[in-house]
N, CA, C and O atoms as a GROMACS GRO file, in nm:
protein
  420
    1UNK      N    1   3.173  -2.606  -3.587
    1UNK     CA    2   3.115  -2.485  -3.642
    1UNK      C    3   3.140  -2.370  -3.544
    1UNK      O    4   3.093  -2.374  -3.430
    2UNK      N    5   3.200  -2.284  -3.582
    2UNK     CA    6   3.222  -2.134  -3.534
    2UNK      C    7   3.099  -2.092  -3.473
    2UNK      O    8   2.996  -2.117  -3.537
    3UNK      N    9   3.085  -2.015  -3.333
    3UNK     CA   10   2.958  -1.938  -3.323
    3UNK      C   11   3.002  -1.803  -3.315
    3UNK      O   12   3.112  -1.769  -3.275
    4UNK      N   13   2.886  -1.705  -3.368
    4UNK     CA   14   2.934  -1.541  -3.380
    4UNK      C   15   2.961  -1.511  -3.250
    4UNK      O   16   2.905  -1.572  -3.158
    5UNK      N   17   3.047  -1.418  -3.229
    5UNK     CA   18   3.061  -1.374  -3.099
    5UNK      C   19   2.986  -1.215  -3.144
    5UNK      O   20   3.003  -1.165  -3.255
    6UNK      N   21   2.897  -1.147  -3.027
    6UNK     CA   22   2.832  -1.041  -3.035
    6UNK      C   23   2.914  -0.931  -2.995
    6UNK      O   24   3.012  -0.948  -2.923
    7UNK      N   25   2.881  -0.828  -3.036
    7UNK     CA   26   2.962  -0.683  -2.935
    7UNK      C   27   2.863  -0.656  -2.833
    7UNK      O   28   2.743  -0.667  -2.859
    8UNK      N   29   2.909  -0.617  -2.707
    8UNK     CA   30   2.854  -0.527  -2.617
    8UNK      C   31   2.698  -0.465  -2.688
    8UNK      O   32   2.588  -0.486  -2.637
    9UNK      N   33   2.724  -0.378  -2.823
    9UNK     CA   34   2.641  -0.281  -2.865
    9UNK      C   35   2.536  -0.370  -2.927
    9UNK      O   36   2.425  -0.319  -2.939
   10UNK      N   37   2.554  -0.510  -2.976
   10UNK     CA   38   2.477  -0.600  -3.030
   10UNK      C   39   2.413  -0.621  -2.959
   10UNK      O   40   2.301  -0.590  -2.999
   11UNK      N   41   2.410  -0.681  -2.818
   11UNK     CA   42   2.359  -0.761  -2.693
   11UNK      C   43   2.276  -0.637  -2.636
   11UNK      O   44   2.155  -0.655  -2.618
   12UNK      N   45   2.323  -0.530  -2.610
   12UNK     CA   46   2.194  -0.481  -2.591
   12UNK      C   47   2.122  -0.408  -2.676
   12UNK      O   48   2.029  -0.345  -2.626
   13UNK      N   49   2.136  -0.401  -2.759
   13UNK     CA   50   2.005  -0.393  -2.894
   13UNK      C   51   1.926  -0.534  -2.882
   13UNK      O   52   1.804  -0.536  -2.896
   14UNK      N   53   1.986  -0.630  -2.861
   14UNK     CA   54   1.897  -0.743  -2.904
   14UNK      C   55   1.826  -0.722  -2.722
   14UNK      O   56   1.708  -0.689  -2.716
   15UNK      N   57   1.885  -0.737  -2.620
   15UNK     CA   58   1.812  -0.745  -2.500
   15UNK      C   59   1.733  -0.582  -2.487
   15UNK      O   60   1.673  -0.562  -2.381
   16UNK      N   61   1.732  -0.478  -2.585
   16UNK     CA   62   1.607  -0.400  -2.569
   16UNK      C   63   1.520  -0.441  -2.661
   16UNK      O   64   1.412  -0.450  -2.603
   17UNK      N   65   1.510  -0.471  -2.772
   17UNK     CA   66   1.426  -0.515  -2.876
   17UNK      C   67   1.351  -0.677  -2.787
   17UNK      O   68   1.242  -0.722  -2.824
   18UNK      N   69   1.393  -0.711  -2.727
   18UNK     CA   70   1.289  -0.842  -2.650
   18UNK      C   71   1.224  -0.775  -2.581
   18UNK      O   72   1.102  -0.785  -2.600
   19UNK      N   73   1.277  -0.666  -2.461
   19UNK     CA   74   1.194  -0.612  -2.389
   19UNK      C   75   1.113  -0.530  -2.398
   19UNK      O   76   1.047  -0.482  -2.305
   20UNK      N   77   1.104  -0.495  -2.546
   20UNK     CA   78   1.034  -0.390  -2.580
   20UNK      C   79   0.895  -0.522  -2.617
   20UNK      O   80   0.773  -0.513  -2.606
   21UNK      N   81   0.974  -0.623  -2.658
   21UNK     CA   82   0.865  -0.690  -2.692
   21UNK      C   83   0.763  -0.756  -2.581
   21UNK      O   84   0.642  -0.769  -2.563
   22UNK      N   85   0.857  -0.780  -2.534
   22UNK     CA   86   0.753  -0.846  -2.376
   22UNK      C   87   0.727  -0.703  -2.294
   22UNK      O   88   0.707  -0.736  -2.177
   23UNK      N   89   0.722  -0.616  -2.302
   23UNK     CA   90   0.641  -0.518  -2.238
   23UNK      C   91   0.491  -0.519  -2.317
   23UNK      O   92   0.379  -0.558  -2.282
   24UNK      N   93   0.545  -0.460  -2.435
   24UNK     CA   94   0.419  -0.458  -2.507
   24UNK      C   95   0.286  -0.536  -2.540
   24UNK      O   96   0.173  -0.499  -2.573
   25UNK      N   97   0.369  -0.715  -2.508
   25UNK     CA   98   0.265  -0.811  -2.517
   25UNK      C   99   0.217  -0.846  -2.399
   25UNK      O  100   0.109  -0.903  -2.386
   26UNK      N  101   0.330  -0.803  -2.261
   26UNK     CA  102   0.212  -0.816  -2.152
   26UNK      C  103   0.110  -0.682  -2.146
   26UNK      O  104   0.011  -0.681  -2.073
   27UNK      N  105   0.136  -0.601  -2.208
   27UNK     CA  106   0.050  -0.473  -2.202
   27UNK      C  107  -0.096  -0.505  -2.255
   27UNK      O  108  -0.201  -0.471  -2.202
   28UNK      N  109  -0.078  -0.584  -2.380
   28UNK     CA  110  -0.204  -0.656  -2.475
   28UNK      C  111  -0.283  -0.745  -2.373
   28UNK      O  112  -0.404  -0.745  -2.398
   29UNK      N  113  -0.251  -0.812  -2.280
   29UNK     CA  114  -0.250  -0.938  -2.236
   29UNK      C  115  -0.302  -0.929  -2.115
   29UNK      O  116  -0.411  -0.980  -2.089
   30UNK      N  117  -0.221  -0.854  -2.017
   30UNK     CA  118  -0.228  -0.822  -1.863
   30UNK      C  119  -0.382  -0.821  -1.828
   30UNK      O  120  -0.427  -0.894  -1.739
   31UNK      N  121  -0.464  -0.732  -1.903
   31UNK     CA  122  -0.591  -0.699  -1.860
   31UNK      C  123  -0.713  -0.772  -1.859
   31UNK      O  124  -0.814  -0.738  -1.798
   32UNK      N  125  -0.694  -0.903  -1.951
   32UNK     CA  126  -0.727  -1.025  -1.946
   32UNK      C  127  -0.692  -1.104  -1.862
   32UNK      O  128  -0.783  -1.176  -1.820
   33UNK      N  129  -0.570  -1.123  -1.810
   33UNK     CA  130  -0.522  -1.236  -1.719
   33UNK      C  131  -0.624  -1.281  -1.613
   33UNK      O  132  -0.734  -1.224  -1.619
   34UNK      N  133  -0.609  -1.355  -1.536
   34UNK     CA  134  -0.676  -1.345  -1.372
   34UNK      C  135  -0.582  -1.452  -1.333
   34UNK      O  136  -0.508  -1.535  -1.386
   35UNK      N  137  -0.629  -1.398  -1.183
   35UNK     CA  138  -0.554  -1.481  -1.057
   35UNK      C  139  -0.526  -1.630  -1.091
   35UNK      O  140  -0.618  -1.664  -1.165
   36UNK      N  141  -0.445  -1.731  -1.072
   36UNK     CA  142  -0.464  -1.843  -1.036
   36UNK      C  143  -0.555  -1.882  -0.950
   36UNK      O  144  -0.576  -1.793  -0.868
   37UNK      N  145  -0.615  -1.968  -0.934
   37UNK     CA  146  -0.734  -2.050  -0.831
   37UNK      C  147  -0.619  -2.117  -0.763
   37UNK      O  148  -0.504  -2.150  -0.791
   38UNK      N  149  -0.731  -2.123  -0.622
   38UNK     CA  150  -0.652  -2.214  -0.525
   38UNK      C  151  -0.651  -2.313  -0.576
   38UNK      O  152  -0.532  -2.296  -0.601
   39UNK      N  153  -0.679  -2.444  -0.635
   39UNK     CA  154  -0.627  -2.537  -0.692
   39UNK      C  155  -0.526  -2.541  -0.788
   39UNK      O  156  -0.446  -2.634  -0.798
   40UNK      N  157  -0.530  -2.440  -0.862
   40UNK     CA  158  -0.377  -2.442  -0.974
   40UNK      C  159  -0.275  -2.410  -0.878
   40UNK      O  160  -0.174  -2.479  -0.890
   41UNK      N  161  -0.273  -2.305  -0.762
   41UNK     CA  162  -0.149  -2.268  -0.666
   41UNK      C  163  -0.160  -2.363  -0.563
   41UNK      O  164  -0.065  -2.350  -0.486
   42UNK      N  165  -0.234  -2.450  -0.528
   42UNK     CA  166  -0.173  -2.615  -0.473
   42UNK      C  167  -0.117  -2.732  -0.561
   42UNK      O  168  -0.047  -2.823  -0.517
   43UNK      N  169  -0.159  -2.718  -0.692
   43UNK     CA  170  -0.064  -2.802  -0.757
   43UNK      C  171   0.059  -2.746  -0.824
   43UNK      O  172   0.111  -2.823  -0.905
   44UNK      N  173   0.117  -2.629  -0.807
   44UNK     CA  174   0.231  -2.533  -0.828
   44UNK      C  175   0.283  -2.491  -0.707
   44UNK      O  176   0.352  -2.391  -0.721
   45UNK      N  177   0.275  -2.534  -0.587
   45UNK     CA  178   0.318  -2.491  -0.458
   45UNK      C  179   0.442  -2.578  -0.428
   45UNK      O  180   0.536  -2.543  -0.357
   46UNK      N  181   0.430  -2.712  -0.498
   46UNK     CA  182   0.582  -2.759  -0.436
   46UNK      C  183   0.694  -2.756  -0.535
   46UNK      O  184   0.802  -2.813  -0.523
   47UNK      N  185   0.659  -2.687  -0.627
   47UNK     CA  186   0.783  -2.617  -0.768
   47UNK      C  187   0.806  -2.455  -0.746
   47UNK      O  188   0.894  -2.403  -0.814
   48UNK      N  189   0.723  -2.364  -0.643
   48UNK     CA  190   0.723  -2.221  -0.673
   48UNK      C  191   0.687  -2.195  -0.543
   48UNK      O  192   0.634  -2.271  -0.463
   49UNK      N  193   0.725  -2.067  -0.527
   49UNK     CA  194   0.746  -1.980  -0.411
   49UNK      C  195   0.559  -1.930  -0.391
   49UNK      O  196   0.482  -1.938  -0.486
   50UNK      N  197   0.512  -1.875  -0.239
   50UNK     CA  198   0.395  -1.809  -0.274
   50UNK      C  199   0.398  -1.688  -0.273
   50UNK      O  200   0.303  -1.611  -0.260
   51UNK      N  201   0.516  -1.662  -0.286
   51UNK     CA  202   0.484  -1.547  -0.323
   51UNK      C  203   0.482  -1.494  -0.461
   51UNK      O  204   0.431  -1.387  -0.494
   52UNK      N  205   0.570  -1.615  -0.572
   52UNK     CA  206   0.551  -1.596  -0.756
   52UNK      C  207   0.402  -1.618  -0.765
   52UNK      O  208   0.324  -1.538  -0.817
   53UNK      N  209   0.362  -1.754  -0.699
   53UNK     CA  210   0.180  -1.785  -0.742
   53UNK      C  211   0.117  -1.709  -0.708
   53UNK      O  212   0.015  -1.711  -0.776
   54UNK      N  213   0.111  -1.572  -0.578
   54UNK     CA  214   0.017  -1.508  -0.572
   54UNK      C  215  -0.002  -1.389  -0.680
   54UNK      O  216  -0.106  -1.328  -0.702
   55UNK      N  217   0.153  -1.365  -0.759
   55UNK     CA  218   0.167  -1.240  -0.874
   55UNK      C  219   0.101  -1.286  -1.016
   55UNK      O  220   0.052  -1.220  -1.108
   56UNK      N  221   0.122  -1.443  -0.995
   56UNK     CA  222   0.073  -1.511  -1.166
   56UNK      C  223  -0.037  -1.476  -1.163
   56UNK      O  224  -0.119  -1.509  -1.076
   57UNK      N  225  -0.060  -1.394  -1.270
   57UNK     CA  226  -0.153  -1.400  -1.338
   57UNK      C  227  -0.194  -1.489  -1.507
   57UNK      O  228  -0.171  -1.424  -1.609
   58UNK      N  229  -0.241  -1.609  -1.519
   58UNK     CA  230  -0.262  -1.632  -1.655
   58UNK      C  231  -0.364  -1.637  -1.730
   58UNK      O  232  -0.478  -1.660  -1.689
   59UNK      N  233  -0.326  -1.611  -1.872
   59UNK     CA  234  -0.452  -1.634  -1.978
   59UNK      C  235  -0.444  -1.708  -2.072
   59UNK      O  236  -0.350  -1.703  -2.151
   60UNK      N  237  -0.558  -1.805  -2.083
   60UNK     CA  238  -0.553  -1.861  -2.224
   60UNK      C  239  -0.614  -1.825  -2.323
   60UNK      O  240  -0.735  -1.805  -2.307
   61UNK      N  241  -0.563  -1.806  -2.441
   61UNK     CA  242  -0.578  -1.795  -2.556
   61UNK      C  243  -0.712  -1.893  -2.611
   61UNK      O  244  -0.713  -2.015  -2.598
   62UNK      N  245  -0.821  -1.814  -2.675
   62UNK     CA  246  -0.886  -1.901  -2.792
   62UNK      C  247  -0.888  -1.850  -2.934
   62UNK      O  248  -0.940  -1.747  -2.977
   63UNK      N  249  -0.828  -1.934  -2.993
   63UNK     CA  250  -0.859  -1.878  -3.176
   63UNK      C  251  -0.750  -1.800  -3.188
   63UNK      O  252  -0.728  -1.748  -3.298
   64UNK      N  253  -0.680  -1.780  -3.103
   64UNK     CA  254  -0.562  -1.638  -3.104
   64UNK      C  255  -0.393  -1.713  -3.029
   64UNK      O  256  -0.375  -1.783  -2.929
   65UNK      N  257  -0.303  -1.661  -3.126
   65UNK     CA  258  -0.202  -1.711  -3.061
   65UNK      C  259  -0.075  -1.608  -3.047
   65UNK      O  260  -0.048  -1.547  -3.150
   66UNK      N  261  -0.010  -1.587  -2.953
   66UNK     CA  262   0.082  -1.475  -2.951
   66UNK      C  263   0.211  -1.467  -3.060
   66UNK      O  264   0.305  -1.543  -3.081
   67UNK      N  265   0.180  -1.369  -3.104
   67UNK     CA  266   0.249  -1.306  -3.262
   67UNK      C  267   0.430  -1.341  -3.203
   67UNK      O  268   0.469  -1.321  -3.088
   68UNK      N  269   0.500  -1.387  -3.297
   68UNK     CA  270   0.638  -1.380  -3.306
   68UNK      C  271   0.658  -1.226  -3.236
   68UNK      O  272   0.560  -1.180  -3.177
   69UNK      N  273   0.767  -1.156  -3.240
   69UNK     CA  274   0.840  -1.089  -3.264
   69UNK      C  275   0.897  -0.991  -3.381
   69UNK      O  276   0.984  -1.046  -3.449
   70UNK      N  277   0.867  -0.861  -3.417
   70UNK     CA  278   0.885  -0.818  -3.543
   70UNK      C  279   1.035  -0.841  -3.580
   70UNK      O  280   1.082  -0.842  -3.694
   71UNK      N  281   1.098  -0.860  -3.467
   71UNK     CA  282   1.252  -0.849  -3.439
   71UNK      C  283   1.292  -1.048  -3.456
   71UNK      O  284   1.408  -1.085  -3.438
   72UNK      N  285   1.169  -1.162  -3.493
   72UNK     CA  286   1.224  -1.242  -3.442
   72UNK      C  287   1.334  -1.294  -3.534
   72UNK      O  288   1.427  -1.353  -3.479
   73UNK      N  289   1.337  -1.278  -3.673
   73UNK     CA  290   1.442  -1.347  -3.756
   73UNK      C  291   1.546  -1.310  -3.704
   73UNK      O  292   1.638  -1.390  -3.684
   74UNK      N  293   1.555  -1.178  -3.671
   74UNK     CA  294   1.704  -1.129  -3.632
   74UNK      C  295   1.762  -1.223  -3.505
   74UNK      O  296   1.876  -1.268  -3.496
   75UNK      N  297   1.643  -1.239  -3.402
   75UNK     CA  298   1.659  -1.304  -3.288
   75UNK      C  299   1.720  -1.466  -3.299
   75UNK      O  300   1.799  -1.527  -3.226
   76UNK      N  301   1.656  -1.500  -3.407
   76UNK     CA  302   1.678  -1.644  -3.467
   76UNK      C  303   1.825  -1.689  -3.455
   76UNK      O  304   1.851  -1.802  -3.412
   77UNK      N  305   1.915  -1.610  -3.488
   77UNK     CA  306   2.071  -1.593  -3.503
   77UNK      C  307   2.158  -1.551  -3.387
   77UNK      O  308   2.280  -1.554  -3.368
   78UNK      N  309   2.050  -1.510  -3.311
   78UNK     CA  310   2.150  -1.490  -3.168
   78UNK      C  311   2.130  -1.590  -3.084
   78UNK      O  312   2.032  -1.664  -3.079
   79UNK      N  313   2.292  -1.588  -2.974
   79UNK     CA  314   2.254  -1.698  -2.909
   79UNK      C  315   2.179  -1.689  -2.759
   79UNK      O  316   2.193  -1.582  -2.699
   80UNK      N  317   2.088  -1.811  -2.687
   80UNK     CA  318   2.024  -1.724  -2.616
   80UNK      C  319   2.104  -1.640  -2.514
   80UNK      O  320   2.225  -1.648  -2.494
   81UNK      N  321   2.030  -1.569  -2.462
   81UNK     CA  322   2.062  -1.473  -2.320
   81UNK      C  323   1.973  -1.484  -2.250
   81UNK      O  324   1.858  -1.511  -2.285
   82UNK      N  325   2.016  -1.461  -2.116
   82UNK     CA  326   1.928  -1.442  -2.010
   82UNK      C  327   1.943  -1.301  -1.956
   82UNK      O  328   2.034  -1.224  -1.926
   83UNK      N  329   1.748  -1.303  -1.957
   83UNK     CA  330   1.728  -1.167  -1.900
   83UNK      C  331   1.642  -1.179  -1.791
   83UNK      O  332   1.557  -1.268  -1.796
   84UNK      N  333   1.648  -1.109  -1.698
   84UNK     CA  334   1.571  -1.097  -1.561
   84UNK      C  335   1.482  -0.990  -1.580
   84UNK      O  336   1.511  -0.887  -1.642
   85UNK      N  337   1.375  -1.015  -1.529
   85UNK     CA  338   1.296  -0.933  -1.480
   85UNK      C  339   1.280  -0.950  -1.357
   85UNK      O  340   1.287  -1.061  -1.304
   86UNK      N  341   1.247  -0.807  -1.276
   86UNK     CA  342   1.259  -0.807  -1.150
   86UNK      C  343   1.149  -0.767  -1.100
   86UNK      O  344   1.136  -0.762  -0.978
   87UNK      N  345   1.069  -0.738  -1.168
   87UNK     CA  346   0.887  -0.746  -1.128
   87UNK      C  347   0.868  -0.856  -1.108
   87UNK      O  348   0.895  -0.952  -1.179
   88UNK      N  349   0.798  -0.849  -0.963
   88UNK     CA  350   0.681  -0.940  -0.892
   88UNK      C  351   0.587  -0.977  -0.962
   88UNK      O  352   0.584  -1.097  -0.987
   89UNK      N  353   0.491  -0.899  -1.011
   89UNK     CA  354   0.393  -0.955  -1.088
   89UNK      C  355   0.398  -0.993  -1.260
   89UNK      O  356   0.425  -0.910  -1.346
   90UNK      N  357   0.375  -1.096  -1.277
   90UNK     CA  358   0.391  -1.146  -1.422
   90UNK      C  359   0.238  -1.185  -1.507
   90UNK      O  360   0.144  -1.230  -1.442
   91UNK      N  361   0.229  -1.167  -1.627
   91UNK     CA  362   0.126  -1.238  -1.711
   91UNK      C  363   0.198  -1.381  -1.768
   91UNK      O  364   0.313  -1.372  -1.810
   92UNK      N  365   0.152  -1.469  -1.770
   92UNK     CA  366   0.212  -1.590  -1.823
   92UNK      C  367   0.050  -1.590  -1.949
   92UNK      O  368  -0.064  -1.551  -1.923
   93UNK      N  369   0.105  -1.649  -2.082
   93UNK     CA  370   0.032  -1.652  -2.208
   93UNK      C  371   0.069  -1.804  -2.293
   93UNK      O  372   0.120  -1.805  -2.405
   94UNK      N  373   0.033  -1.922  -2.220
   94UNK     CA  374   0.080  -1.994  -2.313
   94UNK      C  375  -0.007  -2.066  -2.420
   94UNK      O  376  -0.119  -2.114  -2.407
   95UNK      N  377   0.067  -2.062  -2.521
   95UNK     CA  378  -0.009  -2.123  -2.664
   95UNK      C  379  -0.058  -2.213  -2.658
   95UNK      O  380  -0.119  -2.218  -2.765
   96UNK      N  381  -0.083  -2.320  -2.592
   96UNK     CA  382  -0.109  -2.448  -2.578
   96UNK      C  383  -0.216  -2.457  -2.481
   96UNK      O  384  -0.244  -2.359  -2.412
   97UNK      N  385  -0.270  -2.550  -2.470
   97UNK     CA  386  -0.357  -2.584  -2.347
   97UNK      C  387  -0.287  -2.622  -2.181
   97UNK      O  388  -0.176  -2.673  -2.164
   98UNK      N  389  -0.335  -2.601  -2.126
   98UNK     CA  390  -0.258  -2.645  -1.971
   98UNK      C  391  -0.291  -2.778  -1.943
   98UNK      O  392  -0.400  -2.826  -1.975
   99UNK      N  393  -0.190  -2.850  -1.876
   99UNK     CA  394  -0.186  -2.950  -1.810
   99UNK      C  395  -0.354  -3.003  -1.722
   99UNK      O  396  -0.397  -2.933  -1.630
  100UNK      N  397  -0.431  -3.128  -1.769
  100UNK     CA  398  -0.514  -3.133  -1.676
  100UNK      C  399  -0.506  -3.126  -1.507
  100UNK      O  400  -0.601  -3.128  -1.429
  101UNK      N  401  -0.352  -3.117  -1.472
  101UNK     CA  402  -0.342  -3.168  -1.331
  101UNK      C  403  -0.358  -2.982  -1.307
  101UNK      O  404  -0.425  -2.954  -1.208
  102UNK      N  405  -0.304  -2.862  -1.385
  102UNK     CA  406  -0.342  -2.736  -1.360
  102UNK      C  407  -0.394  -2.679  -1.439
  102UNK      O  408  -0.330  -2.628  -1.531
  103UNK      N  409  -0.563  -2.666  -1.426
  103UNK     CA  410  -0.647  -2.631  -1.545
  103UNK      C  411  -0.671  -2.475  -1.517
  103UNK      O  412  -0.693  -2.409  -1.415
  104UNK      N  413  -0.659  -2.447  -1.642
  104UNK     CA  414  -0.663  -2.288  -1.649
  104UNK      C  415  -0.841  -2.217  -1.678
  104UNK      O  416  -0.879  -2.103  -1.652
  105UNK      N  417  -0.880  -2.274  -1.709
  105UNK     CA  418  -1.035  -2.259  -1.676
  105UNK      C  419  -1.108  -2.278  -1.588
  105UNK      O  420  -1.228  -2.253  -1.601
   0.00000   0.00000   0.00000
């Protein structure tokens, strides 16, 4: 099976339309977050730098789960890319519950 090849002008429409999206949902998000506890950044210390664990900030979700993408069908069809962000500090939002070995509560 053939895969589409994108133009230049495709790739970054699709890599501003993500970032527009992950700005906006850490914008929703950020002000909720909090620090990791010293116990979640000792059981994440021998996979991660301390200086990523001291920027994580995470939140869990109750009753609420983070919305697709208005852009995501379109996204559906592309293939992935990698994008960097080069901010230090991050919100992490995951849908699921955390690992008992790093409890987010």
């Amino acid at each position: 099976m053939a895969t589409t090849r994108l133009t230049p002008d495709q790739i970054n429409r699709v890599c501003r339309l993500v970032a527009q999206y992950i700005a906006s949902e850490r914008e929703k998000y950020a002000p909720q977050a909090i620090p990791l506890a010293a116990r979640q950044k000792a059981a994440l210390a021998s996979f991660f730098s301390q200086q990523l664990l001291e920027g994580t900030r995470p939140l869990v979700l109750r009753r609420e789960r983070v919305a697709n993408p208005d852009s995501y069908l379109m996204l559906w069809y592309v293939p992935v890319l990698e994008i960097r962000d080069s901010e230090k500090d991050d919100t992490a939002v995951p849908n699921d519950a955390c690992p008992t070995s790093v409890r987010c509560d």
